[in-house]
N, C-alpha and C positions, 0 to 999 in steps of 0.2 A: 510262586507256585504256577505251573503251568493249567493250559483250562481243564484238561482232563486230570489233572490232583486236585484242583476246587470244587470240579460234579464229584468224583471220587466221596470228598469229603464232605459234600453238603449228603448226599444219600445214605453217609454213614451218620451223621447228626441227626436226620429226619427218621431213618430206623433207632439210636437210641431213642429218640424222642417217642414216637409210637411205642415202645416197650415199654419207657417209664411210665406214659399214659395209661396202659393197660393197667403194670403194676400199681398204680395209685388207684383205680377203679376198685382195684380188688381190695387194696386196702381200707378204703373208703367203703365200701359195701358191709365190711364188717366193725366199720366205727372207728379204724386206730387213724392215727396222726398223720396224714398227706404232706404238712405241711417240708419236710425236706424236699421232697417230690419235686411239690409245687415250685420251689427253689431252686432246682434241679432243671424243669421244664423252665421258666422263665432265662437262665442261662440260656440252654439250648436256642433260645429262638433267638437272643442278641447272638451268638454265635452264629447263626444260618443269617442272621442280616445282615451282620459286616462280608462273611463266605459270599451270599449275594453279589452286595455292592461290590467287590472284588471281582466277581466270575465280570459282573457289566461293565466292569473298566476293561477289559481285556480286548 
């Protein structure tokens, strides 16, 4: 991947991520289950660390 498809796709992981956090707020404010969510997010962030350490070897 070149550097501008690794920003590409770290800004598009850091927007799902902000959406799922939202969606989980809202689900969580009314009691039901986070927990995929939560599994959801934790992906997201080892995906944006290895995206990372990829963009810094370039």
């Amino acid at each position: 991947m070149t550097k501008r498809e690794l920003e590409y796709k770290i800004s598009e992981v850091k927007a799902d991520y902000v959406r799922i956090q939202a969606d989980m707020e809202k689900v969580d404010s009314v009691g039901g289950n986070t927990k995929k969510s939560e599994e959801r997010l934790e992906q997201l962030e080892n995906e944006l660390v290895q995206l990372n350490k990829q963009l810094s070897e370039l």
